[in-house]
C-alpha positions as CSV (number, residue, x, y, z in Angstrom):
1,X,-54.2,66.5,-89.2
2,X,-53.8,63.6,-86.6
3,X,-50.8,61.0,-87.7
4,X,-51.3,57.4,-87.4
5,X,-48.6,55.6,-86.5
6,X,-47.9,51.9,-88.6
7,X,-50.2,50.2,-86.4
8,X,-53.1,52.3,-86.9
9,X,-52.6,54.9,-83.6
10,X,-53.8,58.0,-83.7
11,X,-51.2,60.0,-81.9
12,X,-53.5,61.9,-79.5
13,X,-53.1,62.3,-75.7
14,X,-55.3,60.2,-73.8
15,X,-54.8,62.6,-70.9
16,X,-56.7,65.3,-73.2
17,X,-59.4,62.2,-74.8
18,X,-60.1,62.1,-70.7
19,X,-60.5,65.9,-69.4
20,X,-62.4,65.9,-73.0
21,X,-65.0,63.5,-71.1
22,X,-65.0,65.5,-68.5
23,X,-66.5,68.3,-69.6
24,X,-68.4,67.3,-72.0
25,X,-70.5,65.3,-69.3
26,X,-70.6,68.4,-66.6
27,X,-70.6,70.6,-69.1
28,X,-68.2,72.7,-67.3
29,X,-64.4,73.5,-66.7
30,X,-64.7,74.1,-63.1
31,X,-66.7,71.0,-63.1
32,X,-64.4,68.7,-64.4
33,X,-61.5,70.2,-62.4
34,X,-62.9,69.5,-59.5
35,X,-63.6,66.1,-60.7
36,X,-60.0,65.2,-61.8
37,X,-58.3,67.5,-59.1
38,X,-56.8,69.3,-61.7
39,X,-56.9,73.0,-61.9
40,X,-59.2,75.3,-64.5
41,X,-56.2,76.4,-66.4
42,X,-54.8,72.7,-67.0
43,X,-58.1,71.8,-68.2
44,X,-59.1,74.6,-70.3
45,X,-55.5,74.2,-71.9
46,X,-56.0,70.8,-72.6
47,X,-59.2,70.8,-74.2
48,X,-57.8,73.7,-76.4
49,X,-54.9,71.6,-77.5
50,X,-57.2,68.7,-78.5
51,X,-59.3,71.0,-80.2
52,X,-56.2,72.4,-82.3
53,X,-54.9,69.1,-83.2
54,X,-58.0,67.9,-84.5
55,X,-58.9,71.4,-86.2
56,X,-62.4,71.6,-84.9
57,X,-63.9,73.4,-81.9
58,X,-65.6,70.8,-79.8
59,X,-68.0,73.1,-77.9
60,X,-69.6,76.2,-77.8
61,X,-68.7,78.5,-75.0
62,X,-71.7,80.3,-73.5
63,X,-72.5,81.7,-70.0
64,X,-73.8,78.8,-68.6
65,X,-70.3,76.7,-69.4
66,X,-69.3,74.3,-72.0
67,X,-71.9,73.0,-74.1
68,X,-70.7,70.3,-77.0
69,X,-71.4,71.4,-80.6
70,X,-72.1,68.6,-83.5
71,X,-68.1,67.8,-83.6
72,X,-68.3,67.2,-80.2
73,X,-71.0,65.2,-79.8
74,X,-69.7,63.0,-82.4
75,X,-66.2,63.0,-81.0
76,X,-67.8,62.0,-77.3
77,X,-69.6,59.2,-78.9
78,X,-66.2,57.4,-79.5
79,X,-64.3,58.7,-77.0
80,X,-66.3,57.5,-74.4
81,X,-66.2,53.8,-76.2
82,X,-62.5,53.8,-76.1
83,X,-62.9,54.8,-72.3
84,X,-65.2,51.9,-71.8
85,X,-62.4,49.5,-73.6
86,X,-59.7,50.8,-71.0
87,X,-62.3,50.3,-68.1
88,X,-62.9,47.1,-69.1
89,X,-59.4,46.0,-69.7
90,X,-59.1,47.2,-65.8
91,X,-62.2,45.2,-64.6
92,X,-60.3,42.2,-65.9
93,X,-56.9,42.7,-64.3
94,X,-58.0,41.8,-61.0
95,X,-58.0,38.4,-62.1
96,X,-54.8,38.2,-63.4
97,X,-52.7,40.1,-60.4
98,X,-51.3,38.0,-57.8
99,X,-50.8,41.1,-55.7
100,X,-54.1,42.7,-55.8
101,X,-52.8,46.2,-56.7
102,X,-55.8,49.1,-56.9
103,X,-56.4,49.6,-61.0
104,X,-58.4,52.4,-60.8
105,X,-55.3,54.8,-59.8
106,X,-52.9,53.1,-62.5
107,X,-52.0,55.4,-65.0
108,X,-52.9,52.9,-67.6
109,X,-56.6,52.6,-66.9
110,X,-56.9,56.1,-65.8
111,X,-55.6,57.1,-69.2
112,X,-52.9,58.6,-67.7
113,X,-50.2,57.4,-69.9
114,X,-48.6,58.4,-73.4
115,X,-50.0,56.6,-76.3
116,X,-46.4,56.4,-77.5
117,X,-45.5,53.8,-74.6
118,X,-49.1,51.6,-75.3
119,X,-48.1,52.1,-79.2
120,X,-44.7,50.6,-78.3
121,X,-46.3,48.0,-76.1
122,X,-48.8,47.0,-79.1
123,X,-45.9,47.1,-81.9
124,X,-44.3,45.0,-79.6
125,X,-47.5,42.7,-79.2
126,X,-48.2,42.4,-83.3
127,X,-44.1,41.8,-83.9
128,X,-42.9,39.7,-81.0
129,X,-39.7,40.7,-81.1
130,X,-37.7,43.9,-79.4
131,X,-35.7,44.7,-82.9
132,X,-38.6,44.8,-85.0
133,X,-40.8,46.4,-83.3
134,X,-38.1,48.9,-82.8
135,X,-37.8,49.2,-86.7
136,X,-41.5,49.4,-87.4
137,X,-42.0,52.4,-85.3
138,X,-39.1,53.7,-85.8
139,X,-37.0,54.1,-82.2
140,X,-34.5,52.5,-80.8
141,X,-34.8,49.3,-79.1
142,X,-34.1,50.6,-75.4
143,X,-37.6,52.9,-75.8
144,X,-39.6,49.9,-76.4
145,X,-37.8,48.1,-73.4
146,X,-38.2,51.2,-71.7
147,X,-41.7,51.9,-72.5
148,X,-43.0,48.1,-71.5
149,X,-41.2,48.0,-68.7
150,X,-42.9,50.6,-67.5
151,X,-46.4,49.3,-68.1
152,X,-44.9,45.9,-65.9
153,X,-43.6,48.2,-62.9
154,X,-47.3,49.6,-63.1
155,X,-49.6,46.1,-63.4
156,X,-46.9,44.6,-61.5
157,X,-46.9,41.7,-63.6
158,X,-44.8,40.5,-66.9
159,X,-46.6,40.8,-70.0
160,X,-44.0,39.0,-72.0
161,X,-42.0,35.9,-71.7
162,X,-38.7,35.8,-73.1
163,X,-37.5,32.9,-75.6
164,X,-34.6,32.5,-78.2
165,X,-36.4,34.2,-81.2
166,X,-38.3,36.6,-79.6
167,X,-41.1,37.1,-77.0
168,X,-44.2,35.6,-76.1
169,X,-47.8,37.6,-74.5
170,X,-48.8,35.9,-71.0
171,X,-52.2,35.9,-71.1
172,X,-53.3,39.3,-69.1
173,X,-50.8,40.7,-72.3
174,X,-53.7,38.9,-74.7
175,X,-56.1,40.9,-72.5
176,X,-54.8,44.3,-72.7
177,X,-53.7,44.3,-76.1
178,X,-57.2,43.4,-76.9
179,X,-59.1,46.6,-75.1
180,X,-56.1,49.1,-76.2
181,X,-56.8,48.1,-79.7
182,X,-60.6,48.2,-79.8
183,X,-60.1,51.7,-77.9
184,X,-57.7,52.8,-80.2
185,X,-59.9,51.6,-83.4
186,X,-62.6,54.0,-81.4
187,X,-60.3,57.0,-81.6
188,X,-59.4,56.6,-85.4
189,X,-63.0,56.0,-86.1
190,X,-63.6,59.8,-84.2
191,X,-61.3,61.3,-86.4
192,X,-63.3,59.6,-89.6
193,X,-66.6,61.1,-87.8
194,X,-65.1,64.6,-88.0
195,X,-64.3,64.2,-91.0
196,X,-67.6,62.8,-92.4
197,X,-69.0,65.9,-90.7
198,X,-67.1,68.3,-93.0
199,X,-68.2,66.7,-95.8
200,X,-65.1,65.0,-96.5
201,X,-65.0,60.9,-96.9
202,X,-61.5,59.8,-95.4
203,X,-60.5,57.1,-93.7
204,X,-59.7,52.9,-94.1
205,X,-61.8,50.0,-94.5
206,X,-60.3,46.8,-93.2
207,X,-62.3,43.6,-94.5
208,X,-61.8,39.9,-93.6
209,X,-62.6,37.8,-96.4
210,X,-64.1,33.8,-96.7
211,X,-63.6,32.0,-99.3
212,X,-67.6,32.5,-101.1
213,X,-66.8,36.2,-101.0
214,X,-63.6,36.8,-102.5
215,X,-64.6,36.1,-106.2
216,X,-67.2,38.4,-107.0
217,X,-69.4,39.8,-104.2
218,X,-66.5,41.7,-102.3
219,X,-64.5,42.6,-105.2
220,X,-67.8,44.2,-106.9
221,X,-68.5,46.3,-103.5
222,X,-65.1,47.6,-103.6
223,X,-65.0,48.1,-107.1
224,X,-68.2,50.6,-106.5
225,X,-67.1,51.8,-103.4
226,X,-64.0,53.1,-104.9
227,X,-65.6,54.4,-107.9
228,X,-67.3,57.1,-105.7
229,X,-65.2,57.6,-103.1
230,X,-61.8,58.0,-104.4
231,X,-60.0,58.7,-100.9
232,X,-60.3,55.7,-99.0
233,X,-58.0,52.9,-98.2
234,X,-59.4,49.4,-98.4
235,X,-56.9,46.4,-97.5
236,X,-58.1,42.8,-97.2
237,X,-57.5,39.8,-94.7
238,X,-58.0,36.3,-95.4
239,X,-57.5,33.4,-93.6
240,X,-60.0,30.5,-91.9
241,X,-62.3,31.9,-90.1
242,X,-61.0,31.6,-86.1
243,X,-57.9,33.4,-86.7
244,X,-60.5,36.3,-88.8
245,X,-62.6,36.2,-85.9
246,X,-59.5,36.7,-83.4
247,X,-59.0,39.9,-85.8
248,X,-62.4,41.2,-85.7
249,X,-62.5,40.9,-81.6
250,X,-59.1,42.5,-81.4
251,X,-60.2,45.6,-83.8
252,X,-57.8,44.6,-86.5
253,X,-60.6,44.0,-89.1
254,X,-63.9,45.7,-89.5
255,X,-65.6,42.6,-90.0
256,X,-65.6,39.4,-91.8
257,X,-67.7,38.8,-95.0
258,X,-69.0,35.0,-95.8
259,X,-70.6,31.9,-94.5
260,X,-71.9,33.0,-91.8
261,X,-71.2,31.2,-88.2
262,X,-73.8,30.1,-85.4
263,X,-72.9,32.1,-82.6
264,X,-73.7,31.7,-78.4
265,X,-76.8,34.2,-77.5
266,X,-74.2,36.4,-75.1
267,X,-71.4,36.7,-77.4
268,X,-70.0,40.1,-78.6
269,X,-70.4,39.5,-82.4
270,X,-73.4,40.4,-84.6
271,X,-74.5,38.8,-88.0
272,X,-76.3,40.0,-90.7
273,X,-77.4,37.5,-93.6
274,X,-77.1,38.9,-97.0
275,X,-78.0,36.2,-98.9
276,X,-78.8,32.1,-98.8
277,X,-76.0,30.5,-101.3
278,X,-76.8,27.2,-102.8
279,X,-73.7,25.0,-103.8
280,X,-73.2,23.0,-106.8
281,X,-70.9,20.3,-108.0
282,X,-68.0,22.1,-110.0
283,X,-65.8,20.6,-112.5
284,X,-63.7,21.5,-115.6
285,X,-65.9,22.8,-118.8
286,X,-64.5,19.6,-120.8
287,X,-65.1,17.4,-118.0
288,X,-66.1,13.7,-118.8
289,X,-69.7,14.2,-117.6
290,X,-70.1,17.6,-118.5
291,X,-72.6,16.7,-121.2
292,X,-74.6,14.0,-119.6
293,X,-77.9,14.8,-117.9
294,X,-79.3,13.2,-114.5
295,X,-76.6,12.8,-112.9
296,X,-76.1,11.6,-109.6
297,X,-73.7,12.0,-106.7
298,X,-72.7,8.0,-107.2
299,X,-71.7,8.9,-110.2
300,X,-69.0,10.9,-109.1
301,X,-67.1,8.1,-107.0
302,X,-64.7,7.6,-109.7
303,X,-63.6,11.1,-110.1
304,X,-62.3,12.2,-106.6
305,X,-63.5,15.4,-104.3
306,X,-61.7,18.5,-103.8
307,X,-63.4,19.8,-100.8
308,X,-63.3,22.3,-97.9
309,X,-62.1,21.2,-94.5
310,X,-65.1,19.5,-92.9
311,X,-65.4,21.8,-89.8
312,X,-66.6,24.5,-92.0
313,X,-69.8,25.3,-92.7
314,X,-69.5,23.8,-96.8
315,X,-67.6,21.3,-95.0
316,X,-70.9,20.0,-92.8
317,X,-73.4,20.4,-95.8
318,X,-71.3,18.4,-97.8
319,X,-71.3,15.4,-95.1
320,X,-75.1,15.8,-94.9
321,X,-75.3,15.6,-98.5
322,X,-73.0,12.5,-98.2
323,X,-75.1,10.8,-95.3
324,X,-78.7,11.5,-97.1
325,X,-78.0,9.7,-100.2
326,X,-76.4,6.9,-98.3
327,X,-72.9,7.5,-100.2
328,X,-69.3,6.9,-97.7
329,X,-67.5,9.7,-96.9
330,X,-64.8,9.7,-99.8
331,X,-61.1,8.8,-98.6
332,X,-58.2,10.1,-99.4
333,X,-59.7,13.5,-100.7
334,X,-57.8,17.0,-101.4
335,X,-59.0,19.4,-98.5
336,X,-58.5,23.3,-99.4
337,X,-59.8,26.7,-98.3
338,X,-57.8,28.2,-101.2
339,X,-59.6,28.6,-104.7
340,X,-56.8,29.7,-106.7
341,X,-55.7,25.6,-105.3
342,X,-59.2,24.6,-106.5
343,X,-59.3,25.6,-109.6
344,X,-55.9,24.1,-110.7
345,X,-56.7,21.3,-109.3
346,X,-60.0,21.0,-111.2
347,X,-58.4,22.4,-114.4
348,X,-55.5,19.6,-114.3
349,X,-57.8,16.4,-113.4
350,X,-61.0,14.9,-113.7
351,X,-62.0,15.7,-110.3
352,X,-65.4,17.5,-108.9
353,X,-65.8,20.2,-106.1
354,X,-68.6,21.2,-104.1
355,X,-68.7,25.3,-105.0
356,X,-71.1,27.8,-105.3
357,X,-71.9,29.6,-108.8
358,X,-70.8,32.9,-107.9
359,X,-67.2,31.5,-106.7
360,X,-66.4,30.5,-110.4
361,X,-68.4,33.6,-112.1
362,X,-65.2,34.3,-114.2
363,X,-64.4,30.8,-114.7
364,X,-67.9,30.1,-116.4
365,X,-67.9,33.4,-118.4
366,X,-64.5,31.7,-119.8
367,X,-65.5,28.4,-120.3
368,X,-63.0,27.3,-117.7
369,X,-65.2,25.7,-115.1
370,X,-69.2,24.7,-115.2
371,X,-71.6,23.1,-113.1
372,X,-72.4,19.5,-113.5
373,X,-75.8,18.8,-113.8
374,X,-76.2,17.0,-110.6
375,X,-79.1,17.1,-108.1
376,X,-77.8,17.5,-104.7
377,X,-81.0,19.3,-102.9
378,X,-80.9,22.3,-100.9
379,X,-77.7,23.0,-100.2
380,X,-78.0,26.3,-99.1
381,X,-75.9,28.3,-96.7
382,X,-76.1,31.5,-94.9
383,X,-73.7,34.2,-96.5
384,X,-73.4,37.8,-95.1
385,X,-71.3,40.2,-92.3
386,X,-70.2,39.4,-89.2
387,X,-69.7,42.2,-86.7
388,X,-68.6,43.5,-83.3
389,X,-72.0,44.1,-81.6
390,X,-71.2,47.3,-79.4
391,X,-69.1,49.3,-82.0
392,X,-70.5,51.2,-84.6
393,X,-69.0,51.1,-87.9
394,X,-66.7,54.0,-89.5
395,X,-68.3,56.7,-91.9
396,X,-65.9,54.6,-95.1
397,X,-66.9,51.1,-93.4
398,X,-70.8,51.9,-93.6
399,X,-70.2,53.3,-97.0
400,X,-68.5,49.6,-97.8
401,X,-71.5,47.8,-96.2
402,X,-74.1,50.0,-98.2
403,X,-72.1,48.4,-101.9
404,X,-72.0,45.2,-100.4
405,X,-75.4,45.2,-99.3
406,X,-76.2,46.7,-103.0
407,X,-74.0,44.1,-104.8
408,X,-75.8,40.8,-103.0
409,X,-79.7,42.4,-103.9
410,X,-78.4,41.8,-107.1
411,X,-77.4,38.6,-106.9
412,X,-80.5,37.6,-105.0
413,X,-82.3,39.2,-107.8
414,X,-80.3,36.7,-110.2
């Protein structure tokens, strides 16, 4: 079984992920040695190393030479993702060097390094800071000076900047950290592939949650995930939705789940709509005009907003839904991403917020929270999954997708 380390590594040489390539492409060991000037015995020892640590065989051995089995055709898949991650982290150093140093010989790019040095490197990256990244992976702090240092002496270039609390990425660092995660995200998902193949569900789920999602929609896809597959690991990330998408690009999440963004035709994010959502106006069940009928939004004035930072998507529809019925913007209103805020805000005051339904499903079924009956149009946004578009999701992230896909069929049904 492969270890991960606390940042998700799978401790697997990158030298063996390479020669792997190798052959699996010329489908021969004399091949690939000649290839990466290497002899037949280094190779065929390598690829029977890999194939013990991961406790499959990768290819069948006939006459002719190597020829990859359905583990290894699976396994190559990946691999040869994370290889493109490293390639491309080595087409953008040329920008970035001042010296013009040759990248396709550098041990980093050519995969020629341990993944204990570009673990210590991305420990370092996450933690900022020499001690703790020392602590999280459990070395001293001269091996993560050591191994960095090293990756410098080879790019030639700092990737840190020193200050009083810590350390700071220059922006090549932002770069590289970047490809090594997505390629190590690659690996991890081989490992879930082999698995899968065996029969055997393993493996995490990472989700990035907006604020529609977190009530019911998400909760009820993990809640039947889980109920079948009892051996995966979910974890959840929220926050506003540039530092998810930071998250996503970096490999850190599998993807986020809400409103969905309008996104440039060449970027490297995918979307898939799950359902339209149409807000309301939310208030406490005892509220004032909880019993009136034909209502309208001037009716509200008196009351005061709780409402969604206006650069987001509920944020714009409710300034469209201000400007079409002629109303002013409202001053001096409560702005919040946070609906645990929300609803003691609502529950303590007489004040409205612009919600959707499924956000206070619990709150209704209590009789904390209802919808006025005010007509505010169509107010409908865009809710599903936004994605990396060239990486394919794990065996336990598809399974994730197929319950949330199940759970918003039935709320479109309702």
């Amino acid at each position: 079984m492969i270890n991960l380390d606390p940042n998700g590594i799978p401790e697997l040489s990158l030298r063996q992920l390479r020669f792997f390539m190798s052959v699996y492409k010329l489908k021969s060991v004399t091949k690939a040695a000649n290839e990466l000037n290497r002899s037949q015995t280094a190779i065929t020892k390598s690829i029977t190393d890999l194939e013990k640590s991961l406790n499959v065989s990768l290819f069948d051995r006939v006459a002719t030479g190597m020829i990859a089995n359905a583990y290894g055709e699976a396994f190559a898949t990946r691999t040869q993702r994370a290889i493109d991650e490293f390639q491309k982290a080595s087409q953008s150093f040329a920008s970035y060097s001042k010296l013009h140093m040759n990248s396709e010989n550098n041990p980093i790019f050519s995969m020629d390094v341990s993944y204990k040095r570009l673990a210590a490197f991305i420990s370092l990256y996450h933690c900022k800071n020499v001690h703790s990244a020392a602590d999280q992976l459990n070395v001293t702090k001269a091996a993560i000076y050591s191994s960095v240092r090293q990756l410098e002496v080879w790019l030639g270039i700092f990737l840190f900047e020193s200050e009083p609390q810590g350390v700071v990425p220059t922006p090549y660092c932002n770069v590289l950290a970047q490809h090594l995660k997505l390629a190590f995200s690659e690996i991890r998902y081989a490992l879930e592939d082999l698995a899968n193949l065996d029969g055997v569900t393993s493996g995490s789920v990472k989700i990035g949650t907006l604020p529609y999602t977190r009530t019911y929609l998400t909760p009820q896809a993990i809640n039947l995930l889980l109920d079948e597959h009892h051996n995966l690991d979910v974890s959840t990330r929220e926050g506003p939705y540039n530092l998810l998408e930071v998250s996503l690009r970096n490999g850190d999440i599998d993807f986020i789940i809400g409103a969905i963004r309008p996104s440039e035709k060449d970027s490297d994010l995918n979307t898939e709509i799950l359902l339209e959502d149409k807000l309301s106006v939310i208030a406490r069940s005892n509220h004032p005009l909880m019993g009136r009928e034909n209502l309208s939004l001037g009716d509200l004035s008196d009351y005061g907003w709780v409402l969604p930072e206006l650069h987001t998507p509920s944020g714009r529809l409710f300034l469209e839904l201000m400007k079409a019925h002629g109303l002013p913007i409202p001053t001096h209103s409560i702005h919040t991403s946070s609906l645990s805020m929300v609803r003691g805000l609502l529950m303590g005051s007489d004040r409205v917020t612009l919600l959707s339904k499924h956000q206070i499903y619990y709150d209704r079924n209590h009789e904390l929270l209802d919808v006025l009956p005010v007509d505010i149009g169509e107010t409908y946004r865009p809710i599903g999954i936004t994605m990396r578009r060239r990486t394919e999701p794990s065996p336990a992230a598809q399974l994730f997708l197929d319950k949330l896909r199940q759970v918003a069929d039935s709320v479109n049904e309702h």
